[in-house]
N, CA, C and O atoms as CSV, one atom per row, in Angstrom:
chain,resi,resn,atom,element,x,y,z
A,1,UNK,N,N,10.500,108.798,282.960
A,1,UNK,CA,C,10.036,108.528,284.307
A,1,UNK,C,C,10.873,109.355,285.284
A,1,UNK,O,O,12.098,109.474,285.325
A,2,UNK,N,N,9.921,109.905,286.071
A,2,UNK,CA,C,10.738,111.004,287.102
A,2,UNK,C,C,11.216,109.799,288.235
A,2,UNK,O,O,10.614,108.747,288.454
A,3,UNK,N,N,12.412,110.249,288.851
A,3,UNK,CA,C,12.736,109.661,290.132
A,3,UNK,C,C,12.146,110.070,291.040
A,3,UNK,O,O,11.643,111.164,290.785
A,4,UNK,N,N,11.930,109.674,292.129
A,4,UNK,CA,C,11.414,110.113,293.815
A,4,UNK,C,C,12.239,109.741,294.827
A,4,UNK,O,O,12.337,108.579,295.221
A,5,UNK,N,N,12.827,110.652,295.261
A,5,UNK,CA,C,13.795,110.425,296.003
A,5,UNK,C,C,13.650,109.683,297.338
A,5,UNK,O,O,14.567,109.363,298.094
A,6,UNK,N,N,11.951,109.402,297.539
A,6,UNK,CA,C,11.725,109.092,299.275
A,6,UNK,C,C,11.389,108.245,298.833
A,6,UNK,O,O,11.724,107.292,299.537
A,7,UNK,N,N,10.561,107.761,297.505
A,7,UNK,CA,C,10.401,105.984,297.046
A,7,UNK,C,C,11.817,105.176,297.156
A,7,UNK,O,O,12.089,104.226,297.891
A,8,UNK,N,N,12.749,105.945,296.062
A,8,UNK,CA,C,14.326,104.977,296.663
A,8,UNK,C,C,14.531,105.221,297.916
A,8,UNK,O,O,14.525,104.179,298.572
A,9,UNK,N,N,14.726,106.233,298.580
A,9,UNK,CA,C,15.106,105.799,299.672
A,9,UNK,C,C,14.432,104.432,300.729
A,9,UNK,O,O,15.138,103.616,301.323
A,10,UNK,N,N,13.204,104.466,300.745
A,10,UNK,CA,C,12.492,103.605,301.239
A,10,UNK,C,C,12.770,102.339,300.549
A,10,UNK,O,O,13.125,101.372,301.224
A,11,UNK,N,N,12.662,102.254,299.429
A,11,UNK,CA,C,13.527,100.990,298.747
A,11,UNK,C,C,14.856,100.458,299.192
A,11,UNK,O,O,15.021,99.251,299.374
A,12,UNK,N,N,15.859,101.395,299.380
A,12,UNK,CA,C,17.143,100.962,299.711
A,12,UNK,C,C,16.905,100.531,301.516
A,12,UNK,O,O,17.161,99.409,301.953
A,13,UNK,N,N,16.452,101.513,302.246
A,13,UNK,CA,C,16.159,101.550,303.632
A,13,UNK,C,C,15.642,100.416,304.242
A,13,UNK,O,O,16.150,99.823,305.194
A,14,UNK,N,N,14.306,100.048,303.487
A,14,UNK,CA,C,13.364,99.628,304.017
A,14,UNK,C,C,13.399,97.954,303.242
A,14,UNK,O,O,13.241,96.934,303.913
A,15,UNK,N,N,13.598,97.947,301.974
A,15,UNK,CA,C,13.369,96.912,301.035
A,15,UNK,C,C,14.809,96.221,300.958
A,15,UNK,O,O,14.904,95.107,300.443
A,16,UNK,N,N,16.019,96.934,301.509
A,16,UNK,CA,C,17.439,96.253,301.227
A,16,UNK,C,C,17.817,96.040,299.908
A,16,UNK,O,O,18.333,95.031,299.428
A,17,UNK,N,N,17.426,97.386,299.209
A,17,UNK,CA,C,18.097,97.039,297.788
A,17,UNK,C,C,19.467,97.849,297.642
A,17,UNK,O,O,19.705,98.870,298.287
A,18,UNK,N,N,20.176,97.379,296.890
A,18,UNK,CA,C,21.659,98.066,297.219
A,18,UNK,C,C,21.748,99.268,295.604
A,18,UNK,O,O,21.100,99.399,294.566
A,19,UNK,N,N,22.494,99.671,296.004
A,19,UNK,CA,C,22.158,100.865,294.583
A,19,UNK,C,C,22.095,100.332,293.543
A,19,UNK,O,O,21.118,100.542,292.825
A,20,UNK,N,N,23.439,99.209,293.016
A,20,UNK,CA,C,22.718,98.482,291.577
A,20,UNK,C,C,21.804,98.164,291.643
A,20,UNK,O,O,21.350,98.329,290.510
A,21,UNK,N,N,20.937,97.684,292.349
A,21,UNK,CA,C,19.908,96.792,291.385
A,21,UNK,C,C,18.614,97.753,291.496
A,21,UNK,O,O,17.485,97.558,291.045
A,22,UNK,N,N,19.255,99.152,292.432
A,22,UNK,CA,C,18.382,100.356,291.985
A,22,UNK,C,C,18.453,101.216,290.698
A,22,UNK,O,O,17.552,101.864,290.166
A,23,UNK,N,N,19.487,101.092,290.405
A,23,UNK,CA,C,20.013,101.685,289.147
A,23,UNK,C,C,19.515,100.834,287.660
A,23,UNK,O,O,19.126,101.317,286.597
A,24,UNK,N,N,19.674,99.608,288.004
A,24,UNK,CA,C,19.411,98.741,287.007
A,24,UNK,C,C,17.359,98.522,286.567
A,24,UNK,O,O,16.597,98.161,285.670
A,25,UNK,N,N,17.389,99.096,288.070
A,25,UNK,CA,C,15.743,98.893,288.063
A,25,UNK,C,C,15.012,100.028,287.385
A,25,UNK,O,O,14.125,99.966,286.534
A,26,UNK,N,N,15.650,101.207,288.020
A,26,UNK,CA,C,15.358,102.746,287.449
A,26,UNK,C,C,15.766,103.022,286.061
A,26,UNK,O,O,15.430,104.108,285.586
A,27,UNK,N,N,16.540,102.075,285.239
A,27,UNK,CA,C,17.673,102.280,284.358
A,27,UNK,C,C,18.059,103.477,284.141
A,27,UNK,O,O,17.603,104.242,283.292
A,28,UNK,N,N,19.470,103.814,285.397
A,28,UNK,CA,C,19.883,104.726,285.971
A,28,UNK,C,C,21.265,104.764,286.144
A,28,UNK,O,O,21.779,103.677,285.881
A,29,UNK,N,N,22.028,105.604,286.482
A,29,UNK,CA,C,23.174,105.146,286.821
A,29,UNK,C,C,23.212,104.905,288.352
A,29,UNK,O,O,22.164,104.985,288.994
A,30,UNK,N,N,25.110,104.432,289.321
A,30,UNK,CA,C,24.512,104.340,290.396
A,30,UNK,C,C,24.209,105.693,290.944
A,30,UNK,O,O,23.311,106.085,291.689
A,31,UNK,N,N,25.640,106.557,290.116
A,31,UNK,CA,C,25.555,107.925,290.537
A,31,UNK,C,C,24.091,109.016,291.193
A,31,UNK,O,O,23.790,109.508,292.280
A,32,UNK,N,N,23.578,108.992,289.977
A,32,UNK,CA,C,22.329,109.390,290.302
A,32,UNK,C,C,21.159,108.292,291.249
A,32,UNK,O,O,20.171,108.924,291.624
A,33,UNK,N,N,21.155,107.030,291.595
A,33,UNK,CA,C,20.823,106.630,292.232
A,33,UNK,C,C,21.319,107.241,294.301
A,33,UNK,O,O,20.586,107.450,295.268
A,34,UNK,N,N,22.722,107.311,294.144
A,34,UNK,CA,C,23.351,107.773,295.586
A,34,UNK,C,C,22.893,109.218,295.527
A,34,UNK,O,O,23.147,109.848,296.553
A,35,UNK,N,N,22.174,110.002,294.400
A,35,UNK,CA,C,22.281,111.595,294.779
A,35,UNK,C,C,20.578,111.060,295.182
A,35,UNK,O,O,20.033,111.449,296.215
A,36,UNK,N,N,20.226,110.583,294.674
A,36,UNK,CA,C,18.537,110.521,294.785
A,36,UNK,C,C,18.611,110.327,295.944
A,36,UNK,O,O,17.564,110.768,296.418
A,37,UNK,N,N,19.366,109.829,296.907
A,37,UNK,CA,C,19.053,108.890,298.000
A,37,UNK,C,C,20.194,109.759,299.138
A,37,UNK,O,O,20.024,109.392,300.301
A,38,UNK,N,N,21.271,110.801,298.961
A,38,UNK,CA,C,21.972,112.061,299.707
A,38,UNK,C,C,20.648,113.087,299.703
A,38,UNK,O,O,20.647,113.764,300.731
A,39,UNK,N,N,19.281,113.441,298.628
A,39,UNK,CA,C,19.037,114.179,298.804
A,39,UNK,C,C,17.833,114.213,300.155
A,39,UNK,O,O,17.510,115.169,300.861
A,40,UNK,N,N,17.431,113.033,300.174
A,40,UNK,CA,C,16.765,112.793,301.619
A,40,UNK,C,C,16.947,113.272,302.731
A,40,UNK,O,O,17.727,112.722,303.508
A,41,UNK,N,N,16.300,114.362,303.056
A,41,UNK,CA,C,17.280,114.612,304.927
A,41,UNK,C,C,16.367,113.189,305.977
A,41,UNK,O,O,15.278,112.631,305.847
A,42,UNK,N,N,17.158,113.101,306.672
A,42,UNK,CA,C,16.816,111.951,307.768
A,42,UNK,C,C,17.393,112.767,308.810
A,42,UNK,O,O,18.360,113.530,308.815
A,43,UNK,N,N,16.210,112.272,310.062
A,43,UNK,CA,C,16.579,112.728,311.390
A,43,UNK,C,C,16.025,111.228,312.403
A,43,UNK,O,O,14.980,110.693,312.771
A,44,UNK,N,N,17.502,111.048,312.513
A,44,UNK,CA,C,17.718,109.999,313.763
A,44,UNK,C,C,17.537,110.366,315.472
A,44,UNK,O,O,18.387,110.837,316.228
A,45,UNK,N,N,16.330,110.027,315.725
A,45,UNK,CA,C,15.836,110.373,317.274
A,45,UNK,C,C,16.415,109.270,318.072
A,45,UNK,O,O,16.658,108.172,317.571
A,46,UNK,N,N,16.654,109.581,319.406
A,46,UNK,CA,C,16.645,108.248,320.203
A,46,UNK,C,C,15.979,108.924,321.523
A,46,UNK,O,O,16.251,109.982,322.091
A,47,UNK,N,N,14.985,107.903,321.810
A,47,UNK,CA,C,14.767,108.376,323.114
A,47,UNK,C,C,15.506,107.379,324.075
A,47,UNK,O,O,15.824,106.291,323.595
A,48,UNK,N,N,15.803,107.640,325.353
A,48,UNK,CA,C,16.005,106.935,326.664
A,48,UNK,C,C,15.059,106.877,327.543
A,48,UNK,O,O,14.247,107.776,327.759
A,49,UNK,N,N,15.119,105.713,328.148
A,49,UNK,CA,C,14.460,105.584,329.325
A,49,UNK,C,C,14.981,106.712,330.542
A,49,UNK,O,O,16.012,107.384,330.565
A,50,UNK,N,N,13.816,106.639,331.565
A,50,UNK,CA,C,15.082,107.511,332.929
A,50,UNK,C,C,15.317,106.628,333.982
A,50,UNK,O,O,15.417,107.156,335.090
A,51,UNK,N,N,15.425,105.484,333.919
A,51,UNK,CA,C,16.057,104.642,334.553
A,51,UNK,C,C,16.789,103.556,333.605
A,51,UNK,O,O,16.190,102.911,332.744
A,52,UNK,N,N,18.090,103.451,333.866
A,52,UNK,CA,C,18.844,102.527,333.030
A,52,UNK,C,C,20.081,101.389,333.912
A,52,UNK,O,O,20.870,101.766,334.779
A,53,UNK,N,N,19.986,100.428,333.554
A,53,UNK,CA,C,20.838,99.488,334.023
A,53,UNK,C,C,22.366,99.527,332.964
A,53,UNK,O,O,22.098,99.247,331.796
A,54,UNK,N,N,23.499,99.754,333.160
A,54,UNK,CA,C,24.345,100.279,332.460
A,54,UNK,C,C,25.473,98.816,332.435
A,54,UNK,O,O,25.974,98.160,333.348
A,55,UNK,N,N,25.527,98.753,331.471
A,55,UNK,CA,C,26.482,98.251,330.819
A,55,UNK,C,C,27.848,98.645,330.379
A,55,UNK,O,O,27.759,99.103,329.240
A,56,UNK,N,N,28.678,98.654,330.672
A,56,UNK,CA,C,30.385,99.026,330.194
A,56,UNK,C,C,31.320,98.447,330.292
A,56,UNK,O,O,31.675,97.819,331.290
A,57,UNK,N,N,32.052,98.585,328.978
A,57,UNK,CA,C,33.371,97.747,329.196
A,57,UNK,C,C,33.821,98.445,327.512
A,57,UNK,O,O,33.054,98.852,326.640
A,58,UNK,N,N,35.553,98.368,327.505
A,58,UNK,CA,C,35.999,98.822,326.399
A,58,UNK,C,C,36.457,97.647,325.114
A,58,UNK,O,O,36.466,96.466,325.461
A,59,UNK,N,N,36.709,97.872,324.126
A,59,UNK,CA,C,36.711,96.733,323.491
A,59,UNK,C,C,38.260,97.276,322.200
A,59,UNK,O,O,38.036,98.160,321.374
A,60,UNK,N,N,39.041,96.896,322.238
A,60,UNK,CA,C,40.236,97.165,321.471
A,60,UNK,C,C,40.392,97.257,320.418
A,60,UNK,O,O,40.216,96.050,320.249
A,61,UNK,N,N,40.581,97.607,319.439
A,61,UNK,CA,C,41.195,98.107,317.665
A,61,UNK,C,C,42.578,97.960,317.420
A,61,UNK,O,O,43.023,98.771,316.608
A,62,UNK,N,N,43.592,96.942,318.019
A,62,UNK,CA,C,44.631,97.146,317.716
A,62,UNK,C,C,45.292,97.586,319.071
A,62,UNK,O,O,44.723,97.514,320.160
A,63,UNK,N,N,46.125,97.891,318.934
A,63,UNK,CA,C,47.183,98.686,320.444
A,63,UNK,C,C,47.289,99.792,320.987
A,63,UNK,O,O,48.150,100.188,321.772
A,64,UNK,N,N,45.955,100.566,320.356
A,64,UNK,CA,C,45.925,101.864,320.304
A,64,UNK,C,C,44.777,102.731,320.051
A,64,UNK,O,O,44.752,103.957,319.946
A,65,UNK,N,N,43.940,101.975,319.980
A,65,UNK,CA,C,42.771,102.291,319.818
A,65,UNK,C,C,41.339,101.490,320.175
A,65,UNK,O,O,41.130,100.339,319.793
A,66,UNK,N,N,40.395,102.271,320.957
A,66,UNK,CA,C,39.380,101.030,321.751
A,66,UNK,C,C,38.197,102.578,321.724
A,66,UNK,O,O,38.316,103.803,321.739
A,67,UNK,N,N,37.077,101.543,321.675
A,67,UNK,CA,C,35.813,101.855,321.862
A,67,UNK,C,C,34.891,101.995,323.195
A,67,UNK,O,O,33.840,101.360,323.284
A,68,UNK,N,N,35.375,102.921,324.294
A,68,UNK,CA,C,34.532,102.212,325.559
A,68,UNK,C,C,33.162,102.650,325.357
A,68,UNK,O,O,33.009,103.788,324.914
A,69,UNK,N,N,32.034,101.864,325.632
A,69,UNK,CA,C,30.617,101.957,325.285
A,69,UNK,C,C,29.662,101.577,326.936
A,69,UNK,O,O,29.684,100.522,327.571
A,70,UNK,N,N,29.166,102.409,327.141
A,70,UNK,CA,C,27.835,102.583,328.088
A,70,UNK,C,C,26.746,102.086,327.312
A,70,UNK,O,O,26.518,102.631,326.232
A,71,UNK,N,N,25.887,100.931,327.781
A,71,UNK,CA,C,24.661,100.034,327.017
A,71,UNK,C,C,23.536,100.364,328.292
A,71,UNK,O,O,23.787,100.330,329.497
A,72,UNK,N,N,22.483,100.629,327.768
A,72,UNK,CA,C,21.306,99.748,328.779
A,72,UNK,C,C,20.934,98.548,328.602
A,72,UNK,O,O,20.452,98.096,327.563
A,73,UNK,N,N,21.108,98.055,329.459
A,73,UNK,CA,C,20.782,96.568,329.225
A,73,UNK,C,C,18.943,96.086,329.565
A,73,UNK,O,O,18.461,94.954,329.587
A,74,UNK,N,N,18.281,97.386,329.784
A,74,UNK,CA,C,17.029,96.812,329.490
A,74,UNK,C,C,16.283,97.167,328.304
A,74,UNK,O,O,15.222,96.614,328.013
A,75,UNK,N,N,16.903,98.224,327.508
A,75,UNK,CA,C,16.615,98.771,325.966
A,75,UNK,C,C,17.776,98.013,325.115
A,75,UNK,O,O,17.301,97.249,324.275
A,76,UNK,N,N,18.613,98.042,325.138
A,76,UNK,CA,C,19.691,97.942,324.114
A,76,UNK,C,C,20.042,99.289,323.582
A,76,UNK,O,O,20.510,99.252,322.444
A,77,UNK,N,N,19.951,100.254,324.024
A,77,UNK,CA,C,20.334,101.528,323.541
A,77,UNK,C,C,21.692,101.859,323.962
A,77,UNK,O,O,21.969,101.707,325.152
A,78,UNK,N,N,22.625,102.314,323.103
A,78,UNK,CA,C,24.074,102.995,323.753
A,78,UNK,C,C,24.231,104.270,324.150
A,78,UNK,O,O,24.499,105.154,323.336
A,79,UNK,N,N,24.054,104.539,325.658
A,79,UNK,CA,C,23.732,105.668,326.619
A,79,UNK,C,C,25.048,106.336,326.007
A,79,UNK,O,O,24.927,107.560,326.047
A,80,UNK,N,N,25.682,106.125,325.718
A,80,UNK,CA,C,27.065,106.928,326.100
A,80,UNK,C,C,28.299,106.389,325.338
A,80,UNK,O,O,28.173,105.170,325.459
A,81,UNK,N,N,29.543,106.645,324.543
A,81,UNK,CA,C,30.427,106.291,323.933
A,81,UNK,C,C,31.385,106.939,323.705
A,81,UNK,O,O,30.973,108.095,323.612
A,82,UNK,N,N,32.587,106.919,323.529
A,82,UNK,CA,C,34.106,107.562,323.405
A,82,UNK,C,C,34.739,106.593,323.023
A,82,UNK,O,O,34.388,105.437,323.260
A,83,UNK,N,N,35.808,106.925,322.349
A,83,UNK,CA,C,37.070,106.548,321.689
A,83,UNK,C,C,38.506,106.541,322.654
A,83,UNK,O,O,38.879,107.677,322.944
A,84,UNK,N,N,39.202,105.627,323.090
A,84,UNK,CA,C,39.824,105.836,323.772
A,84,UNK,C,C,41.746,105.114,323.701
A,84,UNK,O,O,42.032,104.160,322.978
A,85,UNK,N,N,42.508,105.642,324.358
A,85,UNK,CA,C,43.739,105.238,323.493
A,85,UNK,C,C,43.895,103.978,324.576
A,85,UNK,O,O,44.266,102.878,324.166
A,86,UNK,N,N,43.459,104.303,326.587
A,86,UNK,CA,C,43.887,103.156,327.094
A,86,UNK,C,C,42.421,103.432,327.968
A,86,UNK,O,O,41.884,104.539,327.977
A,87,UNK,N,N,41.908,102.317,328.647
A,87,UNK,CA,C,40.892,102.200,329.480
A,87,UNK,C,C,41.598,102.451,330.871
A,87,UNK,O,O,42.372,101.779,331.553
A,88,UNK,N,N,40.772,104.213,331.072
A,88,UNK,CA,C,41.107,104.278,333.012
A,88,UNK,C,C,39.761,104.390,333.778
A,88,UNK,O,O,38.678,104.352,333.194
A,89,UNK,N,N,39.879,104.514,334.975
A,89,UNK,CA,C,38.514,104.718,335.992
A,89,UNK,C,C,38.427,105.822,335.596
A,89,UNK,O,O,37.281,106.271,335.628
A,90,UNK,N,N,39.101,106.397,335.265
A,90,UNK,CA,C,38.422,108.462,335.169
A,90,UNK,C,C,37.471,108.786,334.148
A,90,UNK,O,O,36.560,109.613,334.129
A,91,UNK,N,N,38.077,107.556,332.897
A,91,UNK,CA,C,37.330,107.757,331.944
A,91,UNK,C,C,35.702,107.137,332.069
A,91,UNK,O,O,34.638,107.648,331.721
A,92,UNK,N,N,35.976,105.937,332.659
A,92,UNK,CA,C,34.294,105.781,333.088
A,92,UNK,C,C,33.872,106.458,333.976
A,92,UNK,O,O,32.653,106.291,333.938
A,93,UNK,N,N,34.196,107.372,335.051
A,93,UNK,CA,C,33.988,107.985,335.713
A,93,UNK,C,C,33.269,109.304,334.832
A,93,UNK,O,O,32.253,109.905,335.182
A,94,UNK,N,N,33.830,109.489,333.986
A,94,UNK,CA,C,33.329,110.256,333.220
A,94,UNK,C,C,31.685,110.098,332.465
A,94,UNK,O,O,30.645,110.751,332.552
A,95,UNK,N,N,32.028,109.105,331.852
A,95,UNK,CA,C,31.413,108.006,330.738
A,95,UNK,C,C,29.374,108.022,331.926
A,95,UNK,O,O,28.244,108.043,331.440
A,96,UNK,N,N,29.781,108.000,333.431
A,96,UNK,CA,C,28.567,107.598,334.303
A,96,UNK,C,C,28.691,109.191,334.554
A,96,UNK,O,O,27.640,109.439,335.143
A,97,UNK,N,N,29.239,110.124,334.457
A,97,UNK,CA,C,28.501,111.026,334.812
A,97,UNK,C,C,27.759,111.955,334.249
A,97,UNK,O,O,27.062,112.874,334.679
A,98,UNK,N,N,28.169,111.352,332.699
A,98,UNK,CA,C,27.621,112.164,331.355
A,98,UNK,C,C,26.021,111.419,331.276
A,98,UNK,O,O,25.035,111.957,330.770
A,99,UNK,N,N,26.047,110.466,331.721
A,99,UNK,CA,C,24.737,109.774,331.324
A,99,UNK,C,C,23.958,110.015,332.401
A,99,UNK,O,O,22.785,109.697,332.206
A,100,UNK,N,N,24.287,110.646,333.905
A,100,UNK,CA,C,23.233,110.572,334.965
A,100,UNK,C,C,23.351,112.637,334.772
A,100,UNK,O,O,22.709,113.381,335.514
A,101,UNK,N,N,24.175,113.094,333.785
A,101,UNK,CA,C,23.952,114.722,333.615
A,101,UNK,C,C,22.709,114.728,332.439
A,101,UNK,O,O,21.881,115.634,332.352
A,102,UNK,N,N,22.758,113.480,331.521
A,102,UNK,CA,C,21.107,113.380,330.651
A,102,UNK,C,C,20.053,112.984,331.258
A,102,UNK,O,O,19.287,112.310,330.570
A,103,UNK,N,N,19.696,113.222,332.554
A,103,UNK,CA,C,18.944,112.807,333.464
A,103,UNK,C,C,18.229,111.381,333.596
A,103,UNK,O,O,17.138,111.122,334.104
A,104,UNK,N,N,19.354,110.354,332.864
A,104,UNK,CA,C,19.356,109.254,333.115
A,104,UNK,C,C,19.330,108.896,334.529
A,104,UNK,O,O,20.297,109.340,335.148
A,105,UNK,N,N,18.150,107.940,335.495
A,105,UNK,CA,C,19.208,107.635,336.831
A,105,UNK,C,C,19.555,105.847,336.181
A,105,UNK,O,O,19.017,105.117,335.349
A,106,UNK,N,N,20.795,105.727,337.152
A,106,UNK,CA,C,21.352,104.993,336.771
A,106,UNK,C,C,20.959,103.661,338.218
A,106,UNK,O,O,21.181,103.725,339.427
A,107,UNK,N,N,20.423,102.755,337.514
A,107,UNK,CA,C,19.284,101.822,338.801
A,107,UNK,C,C,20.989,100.546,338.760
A,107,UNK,O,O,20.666,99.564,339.427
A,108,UNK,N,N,22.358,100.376,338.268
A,108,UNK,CA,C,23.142,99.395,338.787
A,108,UNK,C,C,24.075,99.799,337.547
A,108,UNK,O,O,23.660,100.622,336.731
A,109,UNK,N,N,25.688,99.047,337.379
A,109,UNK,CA,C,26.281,99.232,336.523
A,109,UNK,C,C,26.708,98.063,336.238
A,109,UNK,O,O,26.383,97.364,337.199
A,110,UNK,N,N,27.401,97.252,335.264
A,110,UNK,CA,C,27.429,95.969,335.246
A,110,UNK,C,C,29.154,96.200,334.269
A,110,UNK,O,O,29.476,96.483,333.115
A,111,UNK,N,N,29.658,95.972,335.182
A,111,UNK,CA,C,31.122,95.596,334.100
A,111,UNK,C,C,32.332,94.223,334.305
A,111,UNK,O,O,32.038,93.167,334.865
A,112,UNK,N,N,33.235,94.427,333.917
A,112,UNK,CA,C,34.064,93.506,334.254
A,112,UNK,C,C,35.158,93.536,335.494
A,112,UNK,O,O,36.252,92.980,335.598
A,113,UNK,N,N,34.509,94.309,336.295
A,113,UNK,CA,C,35.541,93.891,337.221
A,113,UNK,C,C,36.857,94.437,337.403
A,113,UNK,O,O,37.841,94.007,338.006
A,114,UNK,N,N,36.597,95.731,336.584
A,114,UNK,CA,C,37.941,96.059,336.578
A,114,UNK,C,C,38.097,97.068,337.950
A,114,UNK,O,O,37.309,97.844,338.490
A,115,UNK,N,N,39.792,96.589,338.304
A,115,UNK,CA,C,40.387,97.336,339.580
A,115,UNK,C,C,39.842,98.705,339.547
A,115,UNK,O,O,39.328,99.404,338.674
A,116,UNK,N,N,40.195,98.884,341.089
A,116,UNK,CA,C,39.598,100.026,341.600
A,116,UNK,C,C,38.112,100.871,341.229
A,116,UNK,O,O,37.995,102.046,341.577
A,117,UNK,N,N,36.951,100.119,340.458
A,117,UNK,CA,C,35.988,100.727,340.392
A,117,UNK,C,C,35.211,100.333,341.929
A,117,UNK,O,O,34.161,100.938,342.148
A,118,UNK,N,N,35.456,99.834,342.462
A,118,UNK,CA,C,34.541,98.882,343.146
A,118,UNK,C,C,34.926,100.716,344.126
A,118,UNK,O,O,34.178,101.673,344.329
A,119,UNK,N,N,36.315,100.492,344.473
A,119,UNK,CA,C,36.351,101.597,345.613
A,119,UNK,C,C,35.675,103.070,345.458
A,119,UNK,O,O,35.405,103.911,346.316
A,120,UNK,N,N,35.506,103.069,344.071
A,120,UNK,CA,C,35.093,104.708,343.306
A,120,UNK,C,C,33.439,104.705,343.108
A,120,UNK,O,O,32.888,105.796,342.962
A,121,UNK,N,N,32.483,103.240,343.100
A,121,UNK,CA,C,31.173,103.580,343.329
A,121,UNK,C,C,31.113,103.024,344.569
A,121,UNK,O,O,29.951,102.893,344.954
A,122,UNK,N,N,32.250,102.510,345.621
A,122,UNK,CA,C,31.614,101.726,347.059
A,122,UNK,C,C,30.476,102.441,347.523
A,122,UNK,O,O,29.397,101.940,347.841
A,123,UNK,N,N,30.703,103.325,347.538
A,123,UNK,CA,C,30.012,104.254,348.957
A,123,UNK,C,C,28.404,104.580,348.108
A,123,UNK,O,O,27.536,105.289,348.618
A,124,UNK,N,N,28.276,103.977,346.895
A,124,UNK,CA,C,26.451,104.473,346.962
A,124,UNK,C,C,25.808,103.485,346.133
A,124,UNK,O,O,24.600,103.551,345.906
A,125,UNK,N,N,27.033,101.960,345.356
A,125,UNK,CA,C,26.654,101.286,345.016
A,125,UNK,C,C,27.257,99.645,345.552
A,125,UNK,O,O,28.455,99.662,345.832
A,126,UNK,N,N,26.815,98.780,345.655
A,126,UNK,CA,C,27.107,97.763,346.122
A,126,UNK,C,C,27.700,96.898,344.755
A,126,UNK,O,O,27.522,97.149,343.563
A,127,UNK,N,N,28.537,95.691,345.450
A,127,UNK,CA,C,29.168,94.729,344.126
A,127,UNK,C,C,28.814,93.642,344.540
A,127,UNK,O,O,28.486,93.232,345.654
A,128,UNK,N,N,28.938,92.998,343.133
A,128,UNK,CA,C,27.922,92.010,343.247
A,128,UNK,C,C,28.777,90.960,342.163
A,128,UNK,O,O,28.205,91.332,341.139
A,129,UNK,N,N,29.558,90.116,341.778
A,129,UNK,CA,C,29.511,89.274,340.671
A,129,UNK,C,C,30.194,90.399,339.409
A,129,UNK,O,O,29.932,90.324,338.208
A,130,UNK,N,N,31.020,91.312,339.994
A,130,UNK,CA,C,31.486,92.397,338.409
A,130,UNK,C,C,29.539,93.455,338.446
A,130,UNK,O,O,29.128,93.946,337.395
A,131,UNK,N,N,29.036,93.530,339.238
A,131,UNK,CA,C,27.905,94.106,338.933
A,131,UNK,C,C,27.987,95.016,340.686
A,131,UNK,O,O,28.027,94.647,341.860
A,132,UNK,N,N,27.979,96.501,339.861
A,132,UNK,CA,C,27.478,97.462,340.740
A,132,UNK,C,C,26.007,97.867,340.963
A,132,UNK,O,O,25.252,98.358,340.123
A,133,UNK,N,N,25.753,97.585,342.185
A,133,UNK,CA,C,23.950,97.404,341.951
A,133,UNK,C,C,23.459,98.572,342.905
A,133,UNK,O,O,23.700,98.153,344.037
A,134,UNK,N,N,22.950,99.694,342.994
A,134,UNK,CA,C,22.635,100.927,344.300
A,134,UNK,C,C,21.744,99.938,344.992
A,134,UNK,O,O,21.186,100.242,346.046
């Protein structure tokens, strides 16, 4: 029996089978089960909306390492992401200008409140509750 590499994949993908019990099913090893399933090319699209309500805030790994993440909060899509050692305004400053340079517009921002953002979008967005709203 020949393998098909887009049947397993769709099996593992789609059906949640984990390589044993692909291997065991194919009577296969897992080896050749993981090459059947590397030889697949996949292309991950995302589209965005062009208006997004933004979500941000960083989230920690230890003392030294944090995730700050840009969300839309009317898709659930993550506009925007970096790795970061400490959370500053420059870096979200950054973080909003990378996402309104993907011709995202950005319709409010919603974070926690952290110092000095309020003074760095005053002048074209209003605060609201930790929520920057234009």
């Amino acid at each position: 029996m020949r393998l098909d590499s887009i049947s397993i994949w769709q099996e593992y993908t789609q059906g949640k089978q984990t390589y044993f019990q692909l291997a065991t099913k194919y009577n296969c090893s897992i080896k050749t089960i993981q090459r059947k399933i590397d030889e697949v090319k996949t292309e991950h699209k995302t589209t965005f909306s062009n208006i997004a309500n933004v979500l941000m805030d960083t989230t920690y790994f230890g003392r030294k390492l944090g995730v700050m993440v840009f969300k839309d909060s009317l898709t659930g899509n993550i506009l925007y992401k970096q790795y970061v050692h400490q959370e500053t305004n420059q870096l979200y400053i950054q973080g909003i200008e990378e996402i309104a340079r993907r011709g995202i517009k950005i319709q409010s921002i919603i974070c926690d409140g952290r110092k000095g953002l309020f003074q760095l979008f005053g002048k074209e967005i209003q605060y609201r509750c930790a929520t920057f709203i234009k």
